[in-house]
BARO-416056 format. One record per residue (C-alpha): x, y, z; residue in three letters. Coordinates in steps of 0.02 Angstrom, whole numbers, padded with zeros to 5 digits, always signed. Layout:
BEGIN
XYZALA;...
***
This chain:
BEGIN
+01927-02445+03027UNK;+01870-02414+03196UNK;+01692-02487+03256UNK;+01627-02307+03279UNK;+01690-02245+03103UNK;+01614-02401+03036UNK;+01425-02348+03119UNK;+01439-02206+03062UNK;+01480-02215+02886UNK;+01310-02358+02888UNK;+01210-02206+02940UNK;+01255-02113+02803UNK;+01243-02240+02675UNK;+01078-02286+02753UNK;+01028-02086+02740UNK;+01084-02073+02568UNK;+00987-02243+02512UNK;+00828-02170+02599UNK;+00860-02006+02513UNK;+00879-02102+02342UNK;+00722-02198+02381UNK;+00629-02061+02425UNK;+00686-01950+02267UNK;+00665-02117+02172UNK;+00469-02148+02240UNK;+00451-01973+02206UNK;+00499-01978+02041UNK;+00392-02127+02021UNK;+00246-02041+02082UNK;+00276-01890+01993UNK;+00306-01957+01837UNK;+00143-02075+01865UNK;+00028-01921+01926UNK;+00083-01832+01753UNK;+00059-01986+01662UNK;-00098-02030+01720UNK;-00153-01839+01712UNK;-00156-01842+01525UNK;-00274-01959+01424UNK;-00221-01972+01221UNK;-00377-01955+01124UNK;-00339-02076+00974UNK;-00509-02023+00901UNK;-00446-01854+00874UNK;-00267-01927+00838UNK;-00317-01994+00698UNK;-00454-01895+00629UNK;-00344-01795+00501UNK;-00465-01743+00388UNK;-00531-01586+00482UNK;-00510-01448+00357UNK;-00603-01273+00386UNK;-00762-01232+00313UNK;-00740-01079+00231UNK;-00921-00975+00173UNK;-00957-00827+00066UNK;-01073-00710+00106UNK;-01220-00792+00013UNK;-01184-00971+00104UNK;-01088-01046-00023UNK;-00929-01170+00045UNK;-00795-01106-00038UNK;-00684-01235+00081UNK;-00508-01242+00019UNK;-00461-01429-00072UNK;-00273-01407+00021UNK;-00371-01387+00196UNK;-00475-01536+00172UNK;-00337-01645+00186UNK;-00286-01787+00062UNK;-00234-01926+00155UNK;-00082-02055+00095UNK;-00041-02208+00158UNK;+00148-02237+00217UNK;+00169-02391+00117UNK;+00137-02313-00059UNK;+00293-02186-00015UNK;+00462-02209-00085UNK;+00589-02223+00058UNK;+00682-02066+00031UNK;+00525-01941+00036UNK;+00509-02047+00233UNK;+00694-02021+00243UNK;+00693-01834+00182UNK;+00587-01791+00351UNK;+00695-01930+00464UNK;+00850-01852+00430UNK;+00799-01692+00446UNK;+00699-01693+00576UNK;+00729-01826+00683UNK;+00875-01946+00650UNK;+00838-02067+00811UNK;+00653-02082+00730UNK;+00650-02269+00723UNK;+00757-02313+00911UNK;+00671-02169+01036UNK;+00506-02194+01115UNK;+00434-02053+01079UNK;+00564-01916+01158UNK;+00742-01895+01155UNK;+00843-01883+01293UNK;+01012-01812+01213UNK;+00918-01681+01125UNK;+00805-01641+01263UNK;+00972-01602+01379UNK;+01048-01497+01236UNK;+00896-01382+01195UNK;+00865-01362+01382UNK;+01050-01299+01425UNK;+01026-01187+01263UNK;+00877-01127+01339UNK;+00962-01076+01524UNK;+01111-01002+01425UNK;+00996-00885+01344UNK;+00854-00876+01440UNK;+00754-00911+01307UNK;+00646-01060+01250UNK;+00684-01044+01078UNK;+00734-01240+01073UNK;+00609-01374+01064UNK;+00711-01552+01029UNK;+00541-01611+00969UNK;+00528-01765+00885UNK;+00407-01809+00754UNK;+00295-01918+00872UNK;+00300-01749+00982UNK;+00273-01636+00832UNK;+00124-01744+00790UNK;+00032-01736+00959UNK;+00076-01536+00942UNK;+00007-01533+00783UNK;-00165-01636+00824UNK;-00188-01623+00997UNK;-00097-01470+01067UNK;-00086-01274+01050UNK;+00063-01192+01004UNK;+00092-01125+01155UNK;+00275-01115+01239UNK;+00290-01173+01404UNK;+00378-01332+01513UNK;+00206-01380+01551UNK;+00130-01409+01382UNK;+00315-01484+01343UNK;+00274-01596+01464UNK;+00113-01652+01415UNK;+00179-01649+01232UNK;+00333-01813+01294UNK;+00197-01917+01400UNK;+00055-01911+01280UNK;+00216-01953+01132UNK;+00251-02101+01244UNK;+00082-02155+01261UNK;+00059-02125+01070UNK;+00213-02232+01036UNK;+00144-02386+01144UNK;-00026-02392+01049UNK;+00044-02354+00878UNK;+00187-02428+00749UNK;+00317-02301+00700UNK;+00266-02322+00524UNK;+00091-02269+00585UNK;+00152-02140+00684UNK;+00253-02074+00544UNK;+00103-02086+00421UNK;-00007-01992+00544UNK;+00127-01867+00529UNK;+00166-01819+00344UNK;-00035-01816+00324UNK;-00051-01679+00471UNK;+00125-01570+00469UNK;+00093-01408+00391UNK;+00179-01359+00220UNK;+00137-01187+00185UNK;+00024-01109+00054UNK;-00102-01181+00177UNK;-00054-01357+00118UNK;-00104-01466+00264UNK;-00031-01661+00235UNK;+00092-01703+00112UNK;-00012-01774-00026UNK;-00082-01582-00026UNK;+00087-01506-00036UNK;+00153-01610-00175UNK;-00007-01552-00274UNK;+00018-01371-00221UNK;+00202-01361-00242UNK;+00210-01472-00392UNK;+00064-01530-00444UNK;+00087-01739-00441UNK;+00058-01836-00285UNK;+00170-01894-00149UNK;+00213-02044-00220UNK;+00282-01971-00352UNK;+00402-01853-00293UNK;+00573-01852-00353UNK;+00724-01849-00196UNK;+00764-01670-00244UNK;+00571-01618-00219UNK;+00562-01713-00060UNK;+00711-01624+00001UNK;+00606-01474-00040UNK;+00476-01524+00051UNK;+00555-01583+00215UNK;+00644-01412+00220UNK;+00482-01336+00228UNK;+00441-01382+00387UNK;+00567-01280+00494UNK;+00485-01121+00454UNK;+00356-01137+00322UNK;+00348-00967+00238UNK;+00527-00921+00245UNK;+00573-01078+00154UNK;+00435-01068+00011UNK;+00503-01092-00169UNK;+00352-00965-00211UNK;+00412-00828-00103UNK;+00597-00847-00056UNK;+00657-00947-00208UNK;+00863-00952-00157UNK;+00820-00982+00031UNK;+00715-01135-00010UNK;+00859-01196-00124UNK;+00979-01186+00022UNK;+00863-01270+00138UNK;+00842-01413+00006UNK;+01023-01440-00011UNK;+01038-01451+00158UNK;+00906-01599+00184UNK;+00999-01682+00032UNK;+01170-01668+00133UNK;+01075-01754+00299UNK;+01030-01879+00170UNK;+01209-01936+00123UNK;+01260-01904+00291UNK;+01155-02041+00346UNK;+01186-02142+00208UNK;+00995-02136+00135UNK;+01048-02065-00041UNK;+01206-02118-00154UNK;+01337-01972-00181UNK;+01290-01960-00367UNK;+01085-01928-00315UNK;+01170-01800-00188UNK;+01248-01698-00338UNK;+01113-01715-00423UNK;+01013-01624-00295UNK;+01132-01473-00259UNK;+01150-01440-00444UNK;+00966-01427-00498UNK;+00853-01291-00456UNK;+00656-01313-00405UNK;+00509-01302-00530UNK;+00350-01259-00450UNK;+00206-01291-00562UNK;+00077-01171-00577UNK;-00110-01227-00498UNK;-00249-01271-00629UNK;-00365-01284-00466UNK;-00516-01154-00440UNK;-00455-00992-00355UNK;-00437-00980-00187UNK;-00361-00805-00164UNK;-00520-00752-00049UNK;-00520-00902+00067UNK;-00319-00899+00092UNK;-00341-00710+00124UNK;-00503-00734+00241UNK;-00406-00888+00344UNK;-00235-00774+00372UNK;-00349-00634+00443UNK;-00468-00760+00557UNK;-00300-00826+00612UNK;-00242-00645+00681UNK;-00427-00599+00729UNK;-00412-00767+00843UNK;-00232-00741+00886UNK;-00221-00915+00840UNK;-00104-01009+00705UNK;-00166-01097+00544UNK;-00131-01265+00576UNK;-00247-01221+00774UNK;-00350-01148+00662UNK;-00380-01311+00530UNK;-00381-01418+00679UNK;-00518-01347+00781UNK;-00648-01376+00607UNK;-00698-01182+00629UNK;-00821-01098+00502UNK;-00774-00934+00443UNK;-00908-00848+00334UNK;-00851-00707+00249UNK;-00924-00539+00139UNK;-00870-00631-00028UNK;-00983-00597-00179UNK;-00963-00741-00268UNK;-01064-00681-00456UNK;-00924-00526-00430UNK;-00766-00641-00386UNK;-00807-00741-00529UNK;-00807-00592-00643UNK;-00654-00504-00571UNK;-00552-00688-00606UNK;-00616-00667-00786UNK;-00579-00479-00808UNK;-00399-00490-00737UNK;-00371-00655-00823UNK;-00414-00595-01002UNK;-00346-00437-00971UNK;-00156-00509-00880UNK;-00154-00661-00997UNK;-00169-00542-01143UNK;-00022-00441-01059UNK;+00085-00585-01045UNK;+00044-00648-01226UNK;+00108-00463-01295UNK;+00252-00427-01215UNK;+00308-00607-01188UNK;+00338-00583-00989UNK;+00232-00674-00829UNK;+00153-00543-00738UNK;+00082-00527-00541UNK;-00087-00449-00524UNK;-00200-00428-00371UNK;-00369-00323-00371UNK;-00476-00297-00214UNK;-00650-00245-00228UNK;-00707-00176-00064UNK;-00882-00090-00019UNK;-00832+00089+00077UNK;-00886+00010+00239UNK;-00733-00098+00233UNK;-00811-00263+00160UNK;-00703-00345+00049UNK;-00821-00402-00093UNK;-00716-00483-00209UNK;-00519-00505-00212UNK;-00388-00602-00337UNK;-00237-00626-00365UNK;-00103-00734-00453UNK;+00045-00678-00343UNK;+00107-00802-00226UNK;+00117-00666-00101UNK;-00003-00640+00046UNK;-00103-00472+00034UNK;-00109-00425+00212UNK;+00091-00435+00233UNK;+00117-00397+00044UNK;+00208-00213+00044UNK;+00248-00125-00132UNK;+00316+00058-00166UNK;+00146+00160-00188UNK;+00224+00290-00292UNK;+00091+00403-00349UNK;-00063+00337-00247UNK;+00054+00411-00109UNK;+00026+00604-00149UNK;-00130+00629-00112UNK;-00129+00559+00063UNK;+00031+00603+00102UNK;+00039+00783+00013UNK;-00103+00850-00046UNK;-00265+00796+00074UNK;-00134+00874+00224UNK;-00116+01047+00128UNK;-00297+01064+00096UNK;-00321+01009+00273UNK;-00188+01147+00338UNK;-00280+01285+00202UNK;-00097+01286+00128UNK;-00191+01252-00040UNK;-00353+01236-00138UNK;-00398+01149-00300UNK;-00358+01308-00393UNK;-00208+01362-00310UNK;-00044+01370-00446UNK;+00125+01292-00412UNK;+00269+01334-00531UNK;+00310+01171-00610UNK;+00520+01191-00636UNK;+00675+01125-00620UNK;+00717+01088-00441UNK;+00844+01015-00353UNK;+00859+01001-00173UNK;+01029+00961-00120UNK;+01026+00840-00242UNK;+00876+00800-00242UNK;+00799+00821-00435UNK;+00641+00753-00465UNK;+00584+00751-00669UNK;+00416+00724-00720UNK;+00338+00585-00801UNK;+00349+00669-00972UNK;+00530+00751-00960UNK;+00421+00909-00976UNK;+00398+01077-00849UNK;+00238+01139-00868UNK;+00259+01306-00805UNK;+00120+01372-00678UNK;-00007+01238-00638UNK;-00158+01227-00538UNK;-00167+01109-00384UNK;-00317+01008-00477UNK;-00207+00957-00649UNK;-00070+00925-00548UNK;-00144+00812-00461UNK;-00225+00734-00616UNK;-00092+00742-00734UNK;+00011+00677-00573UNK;+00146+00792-00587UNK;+00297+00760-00496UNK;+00385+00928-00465UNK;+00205+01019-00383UNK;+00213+00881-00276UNK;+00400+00900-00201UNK;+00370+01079-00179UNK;+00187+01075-00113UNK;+00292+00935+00037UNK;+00428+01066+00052UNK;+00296+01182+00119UNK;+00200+01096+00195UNK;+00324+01002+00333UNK;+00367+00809+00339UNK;+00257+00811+00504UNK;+00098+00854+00456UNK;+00109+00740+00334UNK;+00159+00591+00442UNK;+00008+00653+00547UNK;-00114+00629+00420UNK;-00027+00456+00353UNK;-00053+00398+00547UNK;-00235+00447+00531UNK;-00251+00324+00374UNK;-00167+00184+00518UNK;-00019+00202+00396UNK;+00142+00191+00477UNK;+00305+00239+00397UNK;+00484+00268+00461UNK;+00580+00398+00523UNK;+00705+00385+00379UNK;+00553+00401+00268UNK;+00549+00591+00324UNK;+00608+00674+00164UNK;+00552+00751-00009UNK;+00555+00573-00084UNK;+00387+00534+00015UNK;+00286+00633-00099UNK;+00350+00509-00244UNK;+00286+00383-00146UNK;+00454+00313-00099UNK;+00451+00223+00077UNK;+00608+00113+00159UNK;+00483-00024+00183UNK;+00331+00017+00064UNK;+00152+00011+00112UNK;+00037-00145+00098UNK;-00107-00145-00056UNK;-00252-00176+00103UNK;-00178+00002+00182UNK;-00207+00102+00004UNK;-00400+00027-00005UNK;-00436+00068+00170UNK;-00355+00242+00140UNK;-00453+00279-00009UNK;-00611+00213+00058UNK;-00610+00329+00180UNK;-00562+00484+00087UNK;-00709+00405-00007UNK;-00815+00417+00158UNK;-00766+00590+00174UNK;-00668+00564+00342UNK;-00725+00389+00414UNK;-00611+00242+00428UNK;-00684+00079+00428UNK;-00518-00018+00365UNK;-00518-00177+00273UNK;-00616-00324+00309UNK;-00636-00521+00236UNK;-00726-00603+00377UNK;-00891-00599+00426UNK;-00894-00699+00562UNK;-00814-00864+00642UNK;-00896-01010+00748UNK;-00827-01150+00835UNK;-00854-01356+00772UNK;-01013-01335+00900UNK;-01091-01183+00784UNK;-01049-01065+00955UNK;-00992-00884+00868UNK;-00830-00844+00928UNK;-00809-00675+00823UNK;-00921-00566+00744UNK;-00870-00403+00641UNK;-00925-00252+00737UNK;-00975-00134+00571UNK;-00903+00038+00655UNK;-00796+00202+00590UNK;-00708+00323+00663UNK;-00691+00524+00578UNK;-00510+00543+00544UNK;-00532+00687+00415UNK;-00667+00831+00385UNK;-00798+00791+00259UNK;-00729+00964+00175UNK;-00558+00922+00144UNK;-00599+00752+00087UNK;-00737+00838-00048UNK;-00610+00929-00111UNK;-00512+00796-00114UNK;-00603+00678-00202UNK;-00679+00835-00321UNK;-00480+00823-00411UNK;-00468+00634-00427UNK;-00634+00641-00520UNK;-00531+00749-00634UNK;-00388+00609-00650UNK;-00542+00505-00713UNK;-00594+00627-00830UNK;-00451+00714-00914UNK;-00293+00655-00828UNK;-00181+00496-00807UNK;-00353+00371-00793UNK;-00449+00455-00912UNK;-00482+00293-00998UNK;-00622+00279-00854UNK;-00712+00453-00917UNK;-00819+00334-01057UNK;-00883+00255-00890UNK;-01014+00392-00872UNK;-01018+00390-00682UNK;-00979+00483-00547UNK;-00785+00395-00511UNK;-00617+00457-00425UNK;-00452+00377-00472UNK;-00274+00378-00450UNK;-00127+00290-00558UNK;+00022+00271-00497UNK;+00212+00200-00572UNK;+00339+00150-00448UNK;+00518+00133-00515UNK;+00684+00086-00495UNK;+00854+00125-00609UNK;+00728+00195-00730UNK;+00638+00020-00759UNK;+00440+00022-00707UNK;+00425-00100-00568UNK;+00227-00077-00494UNK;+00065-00008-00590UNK;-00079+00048-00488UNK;-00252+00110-00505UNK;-00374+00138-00360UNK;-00528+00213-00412UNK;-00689+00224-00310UNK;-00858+00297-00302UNK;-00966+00324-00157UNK;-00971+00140-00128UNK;-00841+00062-00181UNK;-00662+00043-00183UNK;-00562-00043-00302UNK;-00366-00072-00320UNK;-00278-00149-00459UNK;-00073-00184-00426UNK;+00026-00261-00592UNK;+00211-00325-00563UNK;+00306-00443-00604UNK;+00388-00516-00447UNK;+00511-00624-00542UNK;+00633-00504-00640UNK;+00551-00334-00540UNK;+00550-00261-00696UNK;+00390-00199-00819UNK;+00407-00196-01013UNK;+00425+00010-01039UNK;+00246-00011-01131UNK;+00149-00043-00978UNK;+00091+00110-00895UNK;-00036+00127-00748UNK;-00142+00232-00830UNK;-00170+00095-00961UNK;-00170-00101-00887UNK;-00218-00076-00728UNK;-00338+00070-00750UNK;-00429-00020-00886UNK;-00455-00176-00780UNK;-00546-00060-00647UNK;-00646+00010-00788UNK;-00713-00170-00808UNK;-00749-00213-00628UNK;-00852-00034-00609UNK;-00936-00076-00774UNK;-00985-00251-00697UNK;-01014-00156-00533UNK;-01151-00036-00593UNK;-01190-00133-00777UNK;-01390-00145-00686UNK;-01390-00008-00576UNK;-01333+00191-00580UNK;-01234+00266-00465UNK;-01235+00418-00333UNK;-01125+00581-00344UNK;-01024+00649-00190UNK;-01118+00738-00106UNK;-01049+00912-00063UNK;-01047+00938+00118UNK;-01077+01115+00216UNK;-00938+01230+00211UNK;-00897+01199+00033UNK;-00944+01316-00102UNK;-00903+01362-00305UNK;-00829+01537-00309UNK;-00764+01641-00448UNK;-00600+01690-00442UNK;-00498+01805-00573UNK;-00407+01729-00717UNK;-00302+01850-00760UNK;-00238+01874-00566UNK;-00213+01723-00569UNK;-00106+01713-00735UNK;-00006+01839-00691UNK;+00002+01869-00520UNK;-00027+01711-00464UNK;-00134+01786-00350UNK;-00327+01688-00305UNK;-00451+01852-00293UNK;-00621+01862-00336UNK;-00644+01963-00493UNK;-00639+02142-00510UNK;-00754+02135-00654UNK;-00894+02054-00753UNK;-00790+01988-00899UNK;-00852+01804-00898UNK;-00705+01754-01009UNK;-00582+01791-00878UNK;-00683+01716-00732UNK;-00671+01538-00671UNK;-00769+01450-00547UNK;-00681+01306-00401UNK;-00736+01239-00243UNK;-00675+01323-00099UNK;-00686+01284+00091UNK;-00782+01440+00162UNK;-00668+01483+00275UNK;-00539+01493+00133UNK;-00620+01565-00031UNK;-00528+01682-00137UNK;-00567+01874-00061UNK;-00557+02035-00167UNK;-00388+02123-00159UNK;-00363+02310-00167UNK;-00243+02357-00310UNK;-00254+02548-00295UNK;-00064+02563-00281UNK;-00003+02464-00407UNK;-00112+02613-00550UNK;+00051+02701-00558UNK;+00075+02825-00713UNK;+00232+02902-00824UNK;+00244+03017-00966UNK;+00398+03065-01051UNK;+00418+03215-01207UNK;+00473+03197-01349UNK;+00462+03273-01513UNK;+00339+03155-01548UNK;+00227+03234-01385UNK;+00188+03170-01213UNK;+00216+02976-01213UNK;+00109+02912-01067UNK;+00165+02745-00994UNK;+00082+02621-00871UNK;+00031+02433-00826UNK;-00115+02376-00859UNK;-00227+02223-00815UNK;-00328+02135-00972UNK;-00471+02100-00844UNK;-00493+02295-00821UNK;-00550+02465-00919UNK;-00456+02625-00905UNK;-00477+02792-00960UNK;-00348+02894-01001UNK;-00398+03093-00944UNK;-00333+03264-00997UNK;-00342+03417-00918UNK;-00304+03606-01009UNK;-00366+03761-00932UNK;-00490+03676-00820UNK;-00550+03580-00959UNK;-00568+03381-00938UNK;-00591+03277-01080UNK;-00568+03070-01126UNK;-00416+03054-01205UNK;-00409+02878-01241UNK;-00505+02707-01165UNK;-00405+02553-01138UNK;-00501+02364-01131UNK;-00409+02211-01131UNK;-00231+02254-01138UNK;-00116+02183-01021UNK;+00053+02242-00985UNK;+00160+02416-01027UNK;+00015+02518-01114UNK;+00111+02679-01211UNK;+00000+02801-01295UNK;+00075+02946-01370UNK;-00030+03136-01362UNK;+00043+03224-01508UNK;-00068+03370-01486UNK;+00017+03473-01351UNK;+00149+03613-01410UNK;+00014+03737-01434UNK;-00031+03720-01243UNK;+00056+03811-01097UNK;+00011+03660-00954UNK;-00082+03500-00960UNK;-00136+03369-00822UNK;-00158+03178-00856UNK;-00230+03053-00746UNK;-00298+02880-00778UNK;-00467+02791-00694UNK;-00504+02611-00707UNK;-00689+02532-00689UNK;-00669+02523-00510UNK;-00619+02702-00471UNK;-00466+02675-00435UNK;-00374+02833-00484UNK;-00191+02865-00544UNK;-00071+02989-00498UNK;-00097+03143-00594UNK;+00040+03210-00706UNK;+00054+03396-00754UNK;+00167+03446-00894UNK;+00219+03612-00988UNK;+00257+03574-01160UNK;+00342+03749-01206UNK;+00464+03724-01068UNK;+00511+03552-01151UNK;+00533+03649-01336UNK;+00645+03762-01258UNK;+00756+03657-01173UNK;+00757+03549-01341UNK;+00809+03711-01443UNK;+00942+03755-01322UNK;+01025+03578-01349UNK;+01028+03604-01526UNK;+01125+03792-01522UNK;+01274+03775-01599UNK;+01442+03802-01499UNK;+01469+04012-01497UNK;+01280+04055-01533UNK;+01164+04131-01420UNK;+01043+04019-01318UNK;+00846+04053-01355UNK;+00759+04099-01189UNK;+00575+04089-01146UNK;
***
């Protein structure tokens, strides 16, 4: 090699060792800047036992026990339930110091494939400083600060320590904070108890909380616990036999002894979305939340649905779901229970029969399509298919819009949908904030059957404000929140918005007192008190899966749900207008046991007029009455601007007479709510043949006294004037023609 070839290949060396220097000090300083950017605060590291403070309305702490974590110490553990989260969620635990390089490489060239940053490679010394120091937020410069305060964790702490600090802070679900917490919640023994297949259970938790819970997704926490099980013997942590011992055996979640905490779980789930915040940032950060919890009324709502669910279960030999939410009609959730697993603000059910009257009938009354007293024919149907039976196998015939709707008929309902149009009655569900789909557009909806359902909070808001006549307030638990330093960081705003006219809504409610008092929740009529309700029965292959009641007066609102989320299937005894209605009778009885309550009050525009009976019975026809018989009148309330109006039935007095040898057979309709007199006129002469009262139908009355007249007029008058056509007859003429049919053949014909 040449002397010149030689020079320069040293000055490229000697650029590339300068670069690598450079990038190397670079590094170096980069890497130190970051490092020294972030201080770990060990206080807060290892202050676990933050819980949130959780207050009713009257001050009391209602602080969940599961929040307020339990803390375990890592030595009293059995080696597989530290093994269980190793394997599963980091397998180089015990040799990395505090990040891991092959996993870090993988999830980022996941991440640039997809543009995404849907991997993390955490490990669990980076999950805890997530967990206790950091937000959940998704971005390379929290990641980063997540490895250098992990490596700075792992330098002033053992990985036994670390690993303790862990399984006392990772979140479990069920707002179980800590594993100690879990093991009580899920099965009701400590940590140190747990047997390898419910640490398996456990550990799968952790991916994704409430997608793995036994209580709510029973087969998809199995297949997450098998799947910890097979890391297990993978790594060589459990025998085979324990293995197949674990994949053949199911998961038995005990059922809590501990005081209720429906209220608080509900109250932190909605401070969490209020905050835009997750639980764990929320448990962390030692926030109060007070809420609008009664606590004298929770109490007595546990006991009512209690007695009245434990009774259930003890008759018909089945576990049963319940929830009941007592709200006050500005929204306040007063009292609320339930011993489903399920969380009320995503829980969504088929409403079934709660569904017609905001989907169906508040929209007709709103469109003047009809009133309270407005008949529907109550028939067989069937709409391309599409047969919907009533409740009793039964058609009623013509029914009125107000015992349809309390005797919840299913067949007034389709056809009342029909007419009105599938998007007025999405409108008005949108003006409730209730959202359904597309493919929910058809004559089902008026049965209350929805693709995706509708969640228990949207019925009480919906009913509370028909209850309001027109204002939405929607549901609220939560009072207020303030930060660890007492700051307030939310504070309800107590505001409504009309969505409806106070008319429509009167009228509205006027019906469902009628469901209180004589229809499907009449058990609520001994009440006394001004109420409204509505049952409903959602089913499925003909076996009862839901049972509502939501009843409310004019300041409360109260729903009661009954399922049973195990087999989704009711014993055929349980009806809606029995269980749950007669747990709402006890709640209103507690409600108003020392105080009385106030009717709705009618607004403007809304007035009782009479309307005709009979034109109603027969013509179907809503007029006001042509007449002062009080036994054929009935009284309604009508919108002003659509009351019944008088109706002119001049044309319809129409008049026939036939001979005979009998006489003159005069024929005509006539109305039971109306008097008619039946004239007769010979030379010039006018006398009162005959007065008709209460007849309805083809009237014939025979006038044998003619022959020995040469002409005769009839006409008919009715108590309003209205005047027939007149009829003249010659009765000779008729006894000739009759004589002349009778010749017989070859004799001579008799002429006039």
């Amino acid at each position: 090699m040449s002397k010149t070839k030689k020079s320069k290949l040293k000055k490229v060396l000697l650029i590339i060792s300068i670069f690598i220097i450079v990038l190397f000090l670079s590094c170096v300083a980069f890497v130190t800047i970051v490092y020294n950017k972030y201080d770990l605060d060990i206080n807060k590291l290892t202050s676990l036992n933050n819980g949130v403070r959780v207050y009713s309305a009257s001050g009391q702490d209602n602080t969940l026990y599961n929040t307020n974590r339990s803390i375990i110490t890592i030595d009293t553990l059995p080696e597989y339930v530290k093994n269980a989260f190793i394997d599963t969620e980091d397998k180089r635990f015990y040799s990395h110091n505090g990040y891991d390089i092959k996993r870090i490489i993988k999830a980022g060239f996941v991440n640039m494939t997809t543009n995404s940053k849907s991997q993390g490679a955490s490990t669990i010394s980076q999950q805890l400083i997530k967990n206790a120091l950091l937000s959940n937020e998704k971005t390379y410069s929290r990641k980063i600060k997540e490895i250098v305060l992990s490596i700075k964790m792992e330098k002033n702490f053992t990985k036994d320590e670390i690993l303790e600090m862990y399984l006392n802070t990772i979140y479990f679900g069920s707002n179980a904070y800590g594993i100690e917490n879990a093991s009580k919640v899920y099965f009701n023994k400590s940590a140190n108890d747990l047997t390898i297949n419910e640490a398996c259970c456990l550990a799968g938790l952790i991916k994704s909380p409430n997608t793995y819970s036994p209580k709510t997704n029973y087969e998809k926490s199995v297949n997450r616990k098998n799947l910890v099980a097979n890391a297990m013997y993978e790594a060589g942590h459990i025998t085979e036999e324990e293995y197949n011992e674990v994949v053949s055996s199911g998961i038995e979640v005990a059922e809590s002894n501990d005081y209720d905490h429906s209220f608080e779980e509900e109250a932190i789930y909605e401070a969490c979305r209020l905050l835009n915040i997750s639980e764990r940032e929320l448990i962390n950060k030692k926030y109060q939340i007070y809420t609008f919890k009664d606590d004298a009324l929770q109490q007595e709502v546990i006991k009512i649905n209690n007695e009245n669910i434990n009774s259930c279960e003890k008759t018909y030999d089945t576990p049963l779901d319940s929830v009941s939410v007592i709200a006050s009609n500005d929204g306040k959730v007063l009292a609320y229970y339930a011993n489903s697993y399920y969380n009320l603000h995503n829980m969504k059910r088929q409403p079934a029969s709660t569904f017609k009257p905001l989907a169906v009938y508040l929209p007709c009354i709103i469109h003047n399509i009809l009133t309270p007293a407005t008949t529907i024919l109550d028939e067989e149907i069937n709409y391309n298919g599409f047969s919907p039976k009533n409740a009793d196998n039964k058609y009623h015939g013509y029914v009125s819009v107000r015992d349809a709707v309390s005797q919840s008929l299913n067949i007034p309902a389709v056809k009342a949908l029909e007419y009105l149009g599938y998007q007025k009655s999405k409108s008005c569900l949108n003006d409730f904030c209730i959202d359904i789909e597309n493919s929910d557009l058809n004559l089902s909806l008026a049965l209350g059957s929805l693709k995706n359902g509708v969640s228990l909070l949207s019925l009480v808001s919906a009913y509370s404000t028909i209850a309001n006549l027109g204002n939405y307030y929607g549901v609220n638990f939560v009072d207020k929140i303030l930060d660890e330093n007492g700051k307030v960081i939310y504070s309800y705003q107590d505001s409504s918005e009309r969505v409806f006219d106070e008319k429509d809504c009167f009228l509205m409610t006027d019906m469902l007192k009628d469901t209180a008092k004589t229809g499907t929740a009449k058990r609520l009529n001994s009440l006394n008190m001004p109420v409204a309700s509505k049952t409903g029965t959602a089913s499925y292959n003909g076996n009862n899966t839901d049972l509502y009641n939501v009843s409310y007066t004019t300041e409360h609102t109260i729903l009661t749900w009954i399922a049973d989320l195990h087999d989704n299937t009711l014993p055929q005894q349980m009806h809606s207008s029995i269980e749950p209605t007669q747990i709402n009778k006890e709640i209103l009885q507690s409600l108003y046991a020392n105080k009385s309550v106030k009717d709705f009050k009618k607004p403007d525009g809304v007035e009782k007029y009479p309307y005709d009976l009979i034109e109603l019975e027969e013509n179907h026809i809503l007029s006001t009455p042509a007449h002062d018989l009080e036994r054929y009148i009935a009284y309604d309330y009508f919108k002003t601007d659509n009351a019944p109006t008088a109706i002119n039935f001049d044309q319809k007095l129409d008049m026939t007479i036939n001979l005979d040898k009998s006489g003159a057979i005069i024929n005509f309709k006539a109305r039971k709510n109306k008097t008619y007199n039946l004239y007769k006129i010979v030379n010039g002469n006018e006398t009162l043949l005959r007065t008709i009262k209460e007849e309805s139908g083809d009237v014939n009355i025979v006038d044998s006294n003619i022959f020995k007249d040469d002409q005769i007029e009839y006409y008919i008058l009715d108590n309003q004037n209205n005047r027939s056509n007149s009829i003249e007859i010659r009765p000779k003429d008729y006894i000739m023609n009759y004589l002349n049919s009778q010749i017989i053949s070859g004799k001579k014909k008799w002429y006039v």
